[in-house]
NUNUMI-517584 format. One record per atom (N, C-alpha, C): x, y, z; atom name; residue in one letter. Coordinates in nm, 3 decimals. Example, Ala and Ser with C-alpha at 12.3 -4.5 7.8 and 13.67 -1.06 7.14 Angstrom:
NUNUMI-517584
1.319_-0.569_0.780_N_A
1.230_-0.450_0.780_CA_A
1.320_-0.330_0.780_C_A
1.285_-0.225_0.708_N_S
1.367_-0.106_0.714_CA_S
1.290_0.003_0.787_C_S
END
This chain:
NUNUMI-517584
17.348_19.054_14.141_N_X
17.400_18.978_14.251_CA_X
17.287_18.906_14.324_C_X
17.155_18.955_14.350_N_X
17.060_18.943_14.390_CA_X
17.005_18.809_14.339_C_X
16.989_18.802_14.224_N_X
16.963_18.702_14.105_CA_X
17.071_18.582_14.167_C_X
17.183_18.577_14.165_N_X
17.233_18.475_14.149_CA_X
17.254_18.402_14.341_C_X
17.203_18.463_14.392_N_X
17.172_18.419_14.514_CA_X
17.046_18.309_14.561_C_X
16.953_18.449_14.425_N_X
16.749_18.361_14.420_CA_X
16.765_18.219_14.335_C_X
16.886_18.201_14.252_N_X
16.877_18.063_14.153_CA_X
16.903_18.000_14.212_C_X
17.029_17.960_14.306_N_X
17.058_17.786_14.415_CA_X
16.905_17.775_14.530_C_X
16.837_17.915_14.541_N_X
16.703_17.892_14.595_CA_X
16.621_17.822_14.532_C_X
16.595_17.928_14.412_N_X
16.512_17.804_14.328_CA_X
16.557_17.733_14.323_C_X
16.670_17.670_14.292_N_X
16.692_17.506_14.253_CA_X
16.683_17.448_14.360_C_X
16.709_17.415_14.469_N_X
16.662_17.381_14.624_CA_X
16.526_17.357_14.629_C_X
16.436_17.458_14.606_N_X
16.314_17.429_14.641_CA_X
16.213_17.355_14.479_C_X
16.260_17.367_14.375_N_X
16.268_17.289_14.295_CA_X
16.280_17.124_14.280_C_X
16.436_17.111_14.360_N_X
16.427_16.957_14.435_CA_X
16.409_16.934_14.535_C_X
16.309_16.991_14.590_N_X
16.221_16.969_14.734_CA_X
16.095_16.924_14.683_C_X
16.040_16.977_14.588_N_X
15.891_16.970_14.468_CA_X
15.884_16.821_14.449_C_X
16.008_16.806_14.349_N_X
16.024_16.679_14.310_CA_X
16.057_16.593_14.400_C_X
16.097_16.595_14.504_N_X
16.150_16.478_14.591_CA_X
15.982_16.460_14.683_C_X
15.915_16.575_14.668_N_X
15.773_16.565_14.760_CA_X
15.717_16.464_14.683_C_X
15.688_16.491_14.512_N_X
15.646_16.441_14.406_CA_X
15.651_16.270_14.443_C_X
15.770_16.286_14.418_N_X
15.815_16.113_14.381_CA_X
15.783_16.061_14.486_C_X
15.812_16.143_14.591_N_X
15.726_16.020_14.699_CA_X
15.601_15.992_14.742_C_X
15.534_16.108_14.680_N_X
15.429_16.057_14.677_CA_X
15.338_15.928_14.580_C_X
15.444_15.957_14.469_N_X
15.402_15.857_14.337_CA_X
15.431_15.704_14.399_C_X
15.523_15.733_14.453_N_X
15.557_15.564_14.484_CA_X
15.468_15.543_14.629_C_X
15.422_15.598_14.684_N_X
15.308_15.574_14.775_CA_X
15.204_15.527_14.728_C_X
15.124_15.617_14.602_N_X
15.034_15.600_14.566_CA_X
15.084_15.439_14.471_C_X
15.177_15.438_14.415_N_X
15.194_15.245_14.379_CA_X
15.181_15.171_14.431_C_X
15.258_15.208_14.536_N_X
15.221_15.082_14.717_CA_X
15.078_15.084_14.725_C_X
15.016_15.154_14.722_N_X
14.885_15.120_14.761_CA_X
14.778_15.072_14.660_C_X
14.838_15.122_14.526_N_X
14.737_15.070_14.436_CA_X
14.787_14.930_14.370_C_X
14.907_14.889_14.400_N_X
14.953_14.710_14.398_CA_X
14.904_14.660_14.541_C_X
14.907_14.696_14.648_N_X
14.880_14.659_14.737_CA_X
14.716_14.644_14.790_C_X
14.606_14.699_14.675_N_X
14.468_14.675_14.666_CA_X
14.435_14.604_14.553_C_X
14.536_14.622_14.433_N_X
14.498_14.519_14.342_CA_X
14.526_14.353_14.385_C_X
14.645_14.352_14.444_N_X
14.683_14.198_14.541_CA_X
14.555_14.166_14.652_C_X
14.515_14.251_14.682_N_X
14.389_14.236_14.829_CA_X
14.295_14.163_14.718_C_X
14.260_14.302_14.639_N_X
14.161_14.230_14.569_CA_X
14.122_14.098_14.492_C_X
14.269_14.103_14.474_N_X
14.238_13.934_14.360_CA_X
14.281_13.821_14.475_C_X
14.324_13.876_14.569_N_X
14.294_13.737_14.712_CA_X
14.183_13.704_14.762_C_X
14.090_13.857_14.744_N_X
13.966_13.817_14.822_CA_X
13.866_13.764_14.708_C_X
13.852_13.792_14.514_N_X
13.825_13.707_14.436_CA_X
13.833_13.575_14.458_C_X
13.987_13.557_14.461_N_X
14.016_13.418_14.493_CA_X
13.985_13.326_14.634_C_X
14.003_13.429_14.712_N_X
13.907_13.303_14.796_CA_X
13.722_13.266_14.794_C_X
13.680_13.397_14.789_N_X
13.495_13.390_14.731_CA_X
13.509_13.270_14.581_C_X
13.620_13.280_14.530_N_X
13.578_13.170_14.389_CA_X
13.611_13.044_14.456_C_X
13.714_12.967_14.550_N_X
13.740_12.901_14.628_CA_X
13.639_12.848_14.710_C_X
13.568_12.916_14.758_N_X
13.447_12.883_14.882_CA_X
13.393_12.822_14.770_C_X
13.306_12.898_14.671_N_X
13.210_12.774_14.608_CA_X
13.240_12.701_14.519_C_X
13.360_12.688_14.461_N_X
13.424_12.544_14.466_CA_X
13.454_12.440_14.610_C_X
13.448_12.509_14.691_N_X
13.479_12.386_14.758_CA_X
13.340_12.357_14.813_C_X
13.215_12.447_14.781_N_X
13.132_12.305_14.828_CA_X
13.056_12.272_14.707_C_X
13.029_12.322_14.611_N_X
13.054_12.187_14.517_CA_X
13.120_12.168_14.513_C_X
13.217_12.078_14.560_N_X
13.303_11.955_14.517_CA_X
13.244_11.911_14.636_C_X
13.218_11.949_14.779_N_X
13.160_11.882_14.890_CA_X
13.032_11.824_14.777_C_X
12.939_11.829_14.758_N_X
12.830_11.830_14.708_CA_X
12.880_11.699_14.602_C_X
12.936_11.722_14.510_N_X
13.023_11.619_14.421_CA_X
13.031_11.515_14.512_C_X
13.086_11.554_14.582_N_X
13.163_11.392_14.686_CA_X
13.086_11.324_14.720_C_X
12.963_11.387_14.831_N_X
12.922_11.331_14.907_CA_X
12.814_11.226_14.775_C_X
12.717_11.305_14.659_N_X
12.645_11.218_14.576_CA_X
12.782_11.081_14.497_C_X
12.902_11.129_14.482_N_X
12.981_11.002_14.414_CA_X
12.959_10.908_14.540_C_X
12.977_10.921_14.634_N_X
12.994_10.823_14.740_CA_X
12.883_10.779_14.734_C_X
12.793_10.827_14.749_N_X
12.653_10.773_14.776_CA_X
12.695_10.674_14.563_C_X
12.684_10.750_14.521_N_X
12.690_10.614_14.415_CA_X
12.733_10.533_14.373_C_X
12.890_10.547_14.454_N_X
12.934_10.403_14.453_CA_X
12.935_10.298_14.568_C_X
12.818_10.360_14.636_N_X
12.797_10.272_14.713_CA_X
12.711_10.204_14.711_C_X
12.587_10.305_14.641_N_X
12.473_10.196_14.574_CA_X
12.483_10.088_14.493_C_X
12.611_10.148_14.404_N_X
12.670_10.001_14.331_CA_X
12.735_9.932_14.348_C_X
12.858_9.946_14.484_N_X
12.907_9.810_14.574_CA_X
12.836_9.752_14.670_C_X
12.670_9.820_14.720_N_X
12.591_9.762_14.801_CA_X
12.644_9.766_14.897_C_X
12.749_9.853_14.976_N_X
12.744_9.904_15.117_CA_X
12.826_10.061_15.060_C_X
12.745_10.159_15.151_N_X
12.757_10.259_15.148_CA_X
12.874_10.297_15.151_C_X
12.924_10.235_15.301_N_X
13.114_10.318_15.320_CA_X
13.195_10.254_15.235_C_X
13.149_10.182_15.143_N_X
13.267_10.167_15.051_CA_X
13.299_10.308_14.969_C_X
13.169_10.333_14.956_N_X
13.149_10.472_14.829_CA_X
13.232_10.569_14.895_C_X
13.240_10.594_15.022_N_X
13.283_10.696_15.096_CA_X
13.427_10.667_15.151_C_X
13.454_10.569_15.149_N_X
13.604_10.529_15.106_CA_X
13.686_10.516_15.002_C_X
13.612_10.483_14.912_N_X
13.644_10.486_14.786_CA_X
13.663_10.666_14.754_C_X
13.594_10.760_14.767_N_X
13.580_10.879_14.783_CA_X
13.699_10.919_14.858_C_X
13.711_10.866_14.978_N_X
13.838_10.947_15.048_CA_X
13.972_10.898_15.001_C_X
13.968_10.807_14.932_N_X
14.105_10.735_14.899_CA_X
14.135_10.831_14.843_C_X
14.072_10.866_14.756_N_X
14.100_10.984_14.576_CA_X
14.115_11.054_14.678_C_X
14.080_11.177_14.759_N_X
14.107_11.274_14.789_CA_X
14.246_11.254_14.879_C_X
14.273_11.143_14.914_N_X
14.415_11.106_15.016_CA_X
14.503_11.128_14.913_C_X
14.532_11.045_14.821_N_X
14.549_11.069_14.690_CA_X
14.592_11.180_14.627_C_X
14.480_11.266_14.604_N_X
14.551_11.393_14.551_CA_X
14.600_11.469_14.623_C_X
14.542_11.458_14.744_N_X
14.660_11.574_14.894_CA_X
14.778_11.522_14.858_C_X
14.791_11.409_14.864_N_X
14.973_11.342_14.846_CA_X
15.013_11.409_14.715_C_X
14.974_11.397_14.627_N_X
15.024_11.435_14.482_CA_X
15.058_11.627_14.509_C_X
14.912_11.667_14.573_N_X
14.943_11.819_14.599_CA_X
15.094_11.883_14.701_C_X
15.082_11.796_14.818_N_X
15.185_11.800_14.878_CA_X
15.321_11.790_14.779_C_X
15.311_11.715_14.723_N_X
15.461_11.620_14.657_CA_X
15.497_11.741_14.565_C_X
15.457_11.791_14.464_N_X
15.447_11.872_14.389_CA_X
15.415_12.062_14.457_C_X
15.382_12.046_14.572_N_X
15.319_12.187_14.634_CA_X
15.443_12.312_14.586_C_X
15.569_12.307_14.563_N_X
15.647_12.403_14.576_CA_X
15.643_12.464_14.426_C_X
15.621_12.356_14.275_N_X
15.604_12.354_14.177_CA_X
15.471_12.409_14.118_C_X
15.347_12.339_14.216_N_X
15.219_12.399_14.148_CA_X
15.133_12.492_14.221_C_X
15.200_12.516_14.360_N_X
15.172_12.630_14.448_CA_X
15.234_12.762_14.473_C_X
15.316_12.710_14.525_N_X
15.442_12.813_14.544_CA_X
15.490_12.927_14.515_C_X
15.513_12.879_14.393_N_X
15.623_12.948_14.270_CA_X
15.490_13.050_14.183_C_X
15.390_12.994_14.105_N_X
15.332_13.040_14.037_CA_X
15.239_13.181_14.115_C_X
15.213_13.143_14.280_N_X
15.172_13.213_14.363_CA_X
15.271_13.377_14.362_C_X
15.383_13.308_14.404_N_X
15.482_13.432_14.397_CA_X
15.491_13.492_14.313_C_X
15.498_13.422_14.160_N_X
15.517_13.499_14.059_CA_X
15.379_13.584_14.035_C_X
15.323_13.531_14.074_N_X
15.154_13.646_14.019_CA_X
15.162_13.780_14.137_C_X
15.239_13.747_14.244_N_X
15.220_13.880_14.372_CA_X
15.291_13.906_14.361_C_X
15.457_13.871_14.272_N_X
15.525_14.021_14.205_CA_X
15.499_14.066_14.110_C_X
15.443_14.001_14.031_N_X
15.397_14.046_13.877_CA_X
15.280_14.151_13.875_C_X
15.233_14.117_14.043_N_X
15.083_14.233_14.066_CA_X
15.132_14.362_14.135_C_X
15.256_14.328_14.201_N_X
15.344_14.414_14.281_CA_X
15.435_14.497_14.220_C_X
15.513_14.450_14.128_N_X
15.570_14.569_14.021_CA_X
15.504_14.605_13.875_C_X
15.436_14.521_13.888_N_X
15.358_14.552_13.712_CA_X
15.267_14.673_13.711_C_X
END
């Protein structure tokens, strides 16, 4: 009689084990998607920074050379900002297609994968 009193115990504290378990597992996912996402943001912006100054660096020598070869400087540097007006518009126009979407899909793909 004794016995069959101690088994719905054990099984109780059995699925107390497992329910401790699992939540801890899915904690420990949250946090290890949630440092792999940190991490490849903070990659991505350190790879970002020095692209963007070379391309500063880029710019500023194209300008300077097409200005040496239209014989006034701010042309080069207009000529320079046009292109970059230019591709902001194109980036904008397109932003939901070549930003957006592919963004999301990589921070669920880092988030449940």
């Amino acid at each position: 009689m004794e016995n069959q009193q101690t088994a719905p115990e054990a099984l109780i504290k059995t699925v107390g084990e497992y329910a401790s378990v699992n939540i801890k597992l899915v904690k420990l996912q949250a946090v290890n998607a949630a440092s792999e996402s940190g991490a490849s943001l903070a990659s991505a912006f350190i790879l970002l920074m020095i692209i963007n100054m070379a391309l500063l660096l880029l710019s500023v020598g194209v300008g300077m050379w097409i200005g040496e070869y239209t014989g006034k400087m701010y042309y080069g540097f207009w000529a320079v900002g046009g292109f970059y007006t230019f591709a902001a518009l194109l980036v904008f126009i397109f932003r939901r297609k070549w930003l957006k979407l592919p963004v999301r899909n990589m921070l669920v793909k880092k988030m449940l994968g």
